[in-house]
C-alpha positions as CSV (number, residue, x, y, z in Angstrom):
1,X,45.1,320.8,-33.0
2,X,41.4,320.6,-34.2
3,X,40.2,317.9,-36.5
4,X,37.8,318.3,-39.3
5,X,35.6,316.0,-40.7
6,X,36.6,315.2,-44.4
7,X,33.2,313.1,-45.5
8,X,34.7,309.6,-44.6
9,X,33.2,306.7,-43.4
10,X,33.9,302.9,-42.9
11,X,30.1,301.6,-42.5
12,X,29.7,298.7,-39.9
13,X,32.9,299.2,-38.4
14,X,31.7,299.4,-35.0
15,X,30.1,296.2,-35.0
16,X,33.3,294.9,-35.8
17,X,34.8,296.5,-33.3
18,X,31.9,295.5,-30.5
19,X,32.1,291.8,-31.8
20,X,35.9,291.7,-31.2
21,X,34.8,292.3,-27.5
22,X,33.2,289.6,-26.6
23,X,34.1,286.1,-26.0
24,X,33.3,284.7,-29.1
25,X,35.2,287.7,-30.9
26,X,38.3,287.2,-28.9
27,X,37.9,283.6,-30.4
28,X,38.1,284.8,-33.4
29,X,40.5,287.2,-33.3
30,X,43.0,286.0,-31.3
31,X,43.4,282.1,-31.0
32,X,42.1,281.2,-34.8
33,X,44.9,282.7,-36.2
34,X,47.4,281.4,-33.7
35,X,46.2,277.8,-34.4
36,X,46.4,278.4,-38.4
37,X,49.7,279.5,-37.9
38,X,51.0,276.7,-36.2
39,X,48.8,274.4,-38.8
40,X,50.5,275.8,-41.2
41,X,54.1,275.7,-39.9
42,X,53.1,272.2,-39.2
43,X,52.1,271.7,-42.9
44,X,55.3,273.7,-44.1
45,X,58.2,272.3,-41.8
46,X,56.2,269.1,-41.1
47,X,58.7,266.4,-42.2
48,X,62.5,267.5,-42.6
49,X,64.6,264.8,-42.5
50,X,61.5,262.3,-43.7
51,X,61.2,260.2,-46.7
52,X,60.1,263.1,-48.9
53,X,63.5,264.9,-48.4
54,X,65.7,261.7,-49.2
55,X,63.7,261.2,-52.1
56,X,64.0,264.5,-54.0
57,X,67.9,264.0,-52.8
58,X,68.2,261.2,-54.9
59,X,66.4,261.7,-57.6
């Protein structure tokens, strides 16, 4: 197989790439989104069997 170059480029992609790399890029990458996941589930699932359940119940 031999590639050929087609004319595209992504511009700044390896500094992207590089930042990802380092501590504070792991940060960023990996364990922000975990905690806005869990935020949100949080914010989503937060109160089940609360007051805000009965009360669309019995109205």
């Amino acid at each position: 197989m031999v590639g050929e170059y087609i004319g595209l480029t992504i511009p700044c992609v390896g500094y992207a790439i590089v930042f990802a790399t380092s501590k504070q890029g792991a940060l960023l990458v990996l364990i922000l989104p975990g905690v806005l996941l869990v935020a949100y589930s949080v914010f989503i699932f937060g109160d089940p069997c609360g007051k805000s359940t009965s009360q669309r119940i019995i109205n």
